[in-house]
Structure formats: structure tokens, C-alpha cells
C-alpha positions in Angstrom: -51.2 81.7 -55.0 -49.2 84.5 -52.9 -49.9 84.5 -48.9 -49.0 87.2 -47.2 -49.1 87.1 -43.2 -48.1 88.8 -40.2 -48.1 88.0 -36.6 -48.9 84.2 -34.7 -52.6 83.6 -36.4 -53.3 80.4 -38.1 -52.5 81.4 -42.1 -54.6 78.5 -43.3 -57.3 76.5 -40.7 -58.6 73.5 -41.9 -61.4 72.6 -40.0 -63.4 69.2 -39.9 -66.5 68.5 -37.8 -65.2 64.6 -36.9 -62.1 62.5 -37.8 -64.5 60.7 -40.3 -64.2 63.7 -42.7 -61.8 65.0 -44.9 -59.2 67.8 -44.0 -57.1 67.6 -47.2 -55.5 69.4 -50.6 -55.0 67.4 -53.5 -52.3 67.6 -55.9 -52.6 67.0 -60.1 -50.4 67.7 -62.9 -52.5 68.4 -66.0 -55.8 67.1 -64.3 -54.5 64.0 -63.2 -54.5 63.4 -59.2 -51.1 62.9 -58.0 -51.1 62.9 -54.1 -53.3 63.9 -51.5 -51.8 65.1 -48.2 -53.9 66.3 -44.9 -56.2 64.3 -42.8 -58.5 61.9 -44.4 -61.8 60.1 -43.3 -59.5 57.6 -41.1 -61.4 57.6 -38.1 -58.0 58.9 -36.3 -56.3 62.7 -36.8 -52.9 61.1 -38.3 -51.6 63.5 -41.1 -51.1 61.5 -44.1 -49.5 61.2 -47.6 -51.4 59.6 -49.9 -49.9 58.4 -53.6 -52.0 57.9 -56.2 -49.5 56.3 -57.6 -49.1 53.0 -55.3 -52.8 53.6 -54.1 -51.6 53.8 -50.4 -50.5 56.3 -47.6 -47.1 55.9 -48.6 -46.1 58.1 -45.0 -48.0 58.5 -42.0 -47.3 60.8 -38.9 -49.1 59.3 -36.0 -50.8 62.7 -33.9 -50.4 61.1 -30.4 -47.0 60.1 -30.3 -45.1 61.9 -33.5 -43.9 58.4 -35.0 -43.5 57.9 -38.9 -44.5 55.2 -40.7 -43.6 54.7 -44.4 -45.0 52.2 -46.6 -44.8 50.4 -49.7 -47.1 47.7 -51.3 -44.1 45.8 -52.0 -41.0 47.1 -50.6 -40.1 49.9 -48.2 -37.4 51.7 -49.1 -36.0 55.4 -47.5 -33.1 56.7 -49.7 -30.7 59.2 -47.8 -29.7 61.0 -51.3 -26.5 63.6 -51.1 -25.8 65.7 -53.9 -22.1 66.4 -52.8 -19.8 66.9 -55.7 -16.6 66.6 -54.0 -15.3 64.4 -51.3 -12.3 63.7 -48.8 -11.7 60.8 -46.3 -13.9 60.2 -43.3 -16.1 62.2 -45.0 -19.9 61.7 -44.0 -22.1 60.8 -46.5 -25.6 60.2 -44.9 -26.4 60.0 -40.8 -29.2 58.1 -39.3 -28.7 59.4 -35.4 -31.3 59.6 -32.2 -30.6 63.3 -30.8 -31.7 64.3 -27.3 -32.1 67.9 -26.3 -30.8 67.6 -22.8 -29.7 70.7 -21.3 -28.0 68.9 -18.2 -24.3 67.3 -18.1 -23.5 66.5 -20.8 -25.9 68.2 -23.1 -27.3 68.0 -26.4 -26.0 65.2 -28.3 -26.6 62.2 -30.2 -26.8 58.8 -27.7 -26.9 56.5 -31.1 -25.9 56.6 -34.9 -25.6 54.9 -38.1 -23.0 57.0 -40.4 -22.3 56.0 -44.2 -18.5 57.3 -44.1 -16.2 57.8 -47.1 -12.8 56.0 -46.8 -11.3 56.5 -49.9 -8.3 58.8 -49.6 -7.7 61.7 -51.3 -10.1 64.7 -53.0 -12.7 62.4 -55.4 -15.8 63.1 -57.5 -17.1 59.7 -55.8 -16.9 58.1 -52.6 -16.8 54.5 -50.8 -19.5 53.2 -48.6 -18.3 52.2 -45.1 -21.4 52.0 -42.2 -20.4 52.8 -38.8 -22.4 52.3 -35.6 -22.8 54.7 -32.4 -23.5 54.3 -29.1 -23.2 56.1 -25.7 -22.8 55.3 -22.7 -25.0 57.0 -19.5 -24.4 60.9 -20.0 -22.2 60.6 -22.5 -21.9 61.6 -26.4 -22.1 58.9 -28.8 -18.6 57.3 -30.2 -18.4 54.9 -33.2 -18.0 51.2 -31.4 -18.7 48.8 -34.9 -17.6 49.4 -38.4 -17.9 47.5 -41.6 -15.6 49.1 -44.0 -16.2 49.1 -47.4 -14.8 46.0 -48.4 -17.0 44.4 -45.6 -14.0 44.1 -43.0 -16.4 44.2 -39.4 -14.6 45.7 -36.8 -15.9 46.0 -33.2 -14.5 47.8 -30.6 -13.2 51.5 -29.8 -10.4 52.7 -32.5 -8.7 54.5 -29.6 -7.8 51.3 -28.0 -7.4 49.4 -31.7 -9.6 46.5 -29.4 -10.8 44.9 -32.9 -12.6 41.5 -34.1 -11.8 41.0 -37.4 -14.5 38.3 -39.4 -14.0 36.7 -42.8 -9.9 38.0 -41.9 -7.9 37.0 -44.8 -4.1 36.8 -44.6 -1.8 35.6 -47.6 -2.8 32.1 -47.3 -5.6 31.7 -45.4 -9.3 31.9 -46.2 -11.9 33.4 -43.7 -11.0 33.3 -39.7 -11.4 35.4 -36.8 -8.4 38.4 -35.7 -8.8 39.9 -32.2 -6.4 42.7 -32.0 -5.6 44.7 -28.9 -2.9 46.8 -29.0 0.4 45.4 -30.8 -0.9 42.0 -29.7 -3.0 39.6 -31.4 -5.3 36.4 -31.6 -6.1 35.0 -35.1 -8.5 31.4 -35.0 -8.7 30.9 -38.9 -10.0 28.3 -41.2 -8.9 27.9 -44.2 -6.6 26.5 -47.1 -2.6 26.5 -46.5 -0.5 24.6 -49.1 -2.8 21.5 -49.9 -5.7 20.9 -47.0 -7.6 22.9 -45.0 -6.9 23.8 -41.2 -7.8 25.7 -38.2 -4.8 27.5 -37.2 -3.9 29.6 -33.7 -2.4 32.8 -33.5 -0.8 34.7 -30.7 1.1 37.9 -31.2 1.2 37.4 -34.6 2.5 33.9 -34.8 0.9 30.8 -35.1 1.1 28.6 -32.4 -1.0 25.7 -32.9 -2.8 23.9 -35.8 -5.7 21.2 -36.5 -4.9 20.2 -40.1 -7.9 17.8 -42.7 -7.1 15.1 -40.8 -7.1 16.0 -37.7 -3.8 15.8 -36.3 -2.9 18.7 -34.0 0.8 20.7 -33.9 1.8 22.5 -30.9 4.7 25.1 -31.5 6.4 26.3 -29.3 9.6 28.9 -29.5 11.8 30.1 -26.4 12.6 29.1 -22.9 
């Protein structure tokens, strides 16, 4: 089937006499019905996918406010697929962002995103999996304020600043804890195993300064005048 058209007319109209009447095409391979995609005998005008497959509209568009809605019998799932070959560091692999059009200030941007970001170094055929999180403030463009790399480090704050919390933070002997870093300073609660029994031990700029060992006995430490 080849359409040929020129100028702003309608190239195809589909017209029903109520929303409880079909507006649709169908789609088969070798006879068989596949999907149907148009507007069915809803009782609304929502443009719909339907899969003969999972016997549902697996996406709807909603006509008065533009929303999607995909659905699944069981589970819902949207896959962000890239076909990239070759990769570098910071790389991003998929974006999830809310993009406003404003032509005042500061402009068209994105206020909010979810980015999958390459960290591995290097040119590679493959890529790691961190998620990072944008935000804006008022008339402002979107700048990444959580991150959980890919080996699930979460850190919160702006990089610029390195104002980080670390959770499950895991230093030579310690197991799981909490690192605040700001600057060349630090504040590390953990809770975990050193030597033989497990503790909660204080950090400030990188040393420890008091501990709560098994038994509850608490050291102070102190250093200097």
C-alpha cells in the first residue's frame, strides 16, 4: 500500500458515529490476528493498543489529558533497549526525564531525571549500570543530587560540593555503616565486626573517636591539646 499526499488534509479519516463503535485496523501474520490499534467500542475516545497476545490493551493514551498507561496481566514492565556498540565513561545509557518547553529564564530544559550512566572506564563493548537522580530547583536546569553506583554505593548530595552519605559503607574492617563526607572532612557511624565482636564506632575527619563495643562498654579517644 503506497500513499501519496500533498498539502495539510487528513490522508486517512476514520470516522465513527459514537465512542461505542469501532475506529480501528487490525494487524495478522499469516491470518492470524496479532494486534488491533485505533479506537474501540470503549464508551471513551482513548487510542488503544490491543494484544492479542495477552488479551488486553497492553497501552492506552488517555484523549483528554495525553497520559499513557501500560499494562500487563501479570507484570508491567517498560524496557529502555540501546543498541550502542561502543561505550566510554559517564556515558548515558537510557534517560527517563520530565522536559518543559519554557521559553522564559531559564528555558527549555529538563526540571527532573532518572539516568542509567556507564562508569566503567575506558572504550568497552559493554557497560555498568549506575542510576542517577535529577532535580531542579525554581527556574533552574536539572543537576544529578542521588546516585547509586553500580556496586550499589548511594550517594546523596551535589558532586561539586563532594556533600555525600555513604550507606552500607565498608572500610577494611568494618561491615555496613553510614560515611557523611563534606569536603576533606568526614563523619563515619558504622556497625560492624573489628577483630572479634561487633561495635558501633565514631568517626571524625577520618579517625575514630569513639566506640560502643558487644558489651556495651563505651571508649572515648581523644588526641591533642
Amino acid at each position: 500500500l503506497n500513499i501519496t499526499t500533498s498539502g495539510t488534509q487528513d490522508t486517512i479519516n476514520i470516522n465513527r458515529a459514537a465512542n461505542n463503535d469501532n475506529a480501528i485496523t487490525k494487524y495478522q501474520t499469516a491470518s492470524s490476528d496479532k494486534w488491533i490499534v485505533g479506537l474501540r467500542n470503549t464508551g471513551d475516545d482513548n487510542f488503544r493498543f490491543y494484544s492479542y497476545g495477552t488479551s488486553n490493551d497492553v497501552l492506552t493514551i488517555n484523549q483528554a489529558n495525553g497520559n499513557v498507561t501500560i499494562k500487563n496481566p501479570t507484570t508491567s514492565n517498560l524496557q529502555l533497549q540501546s543498541d550502542q556498540q561502543s561505550w566510554v565513561q559517564n556515558d548515558v545509557i537510557s534517560n527517563l526525564n520530565t522536559f518543559i518547553s519554557d521559553t522564559s529564564a531559564a528555558g527549555a530544559r529538563d526540571v527532573a531525571a532518572i539516568k542509567i550512566i556507564n562508569e566503567q572506564a575506558g572504550t568497552n563493548t559493554t557497560t555498568s549500570g549506575a542510576m542517577a537522580f535529577y532535580t531542579s530547583a525554581y527556574n533552574a536546569t536539572a543537576t544529578e543530587k542521588l546516585r547509586i553506583d553500580s556496586s550499589g554505593v548511594i550517594s546523596i548530595g551535589p558532586s561539586t560540593t563532594s556533600s555525600e552519605i555513604y550507606f552500607n559503607y565498608n572500610n577494611t574492617n568494618n561491615k555496613g555503616g553510614l560515611k557523611i563526607d563534606y569536603s576533606t572532612g568526614e563523619l563515619r557511624l558504622t556497625a560492624g565486626e573489628s577483630g572479634n565482636g561487633y561495635h558501633q564506632a565514631f568517626y571524625t575527619n577520618g579517625t575514630e573517636r569513639m566506640r560502643i563495643d558487644s558489651s556495651g562498654f563505651t571508649t572515648i579517644t581523644h588526641s591533642g591539646a
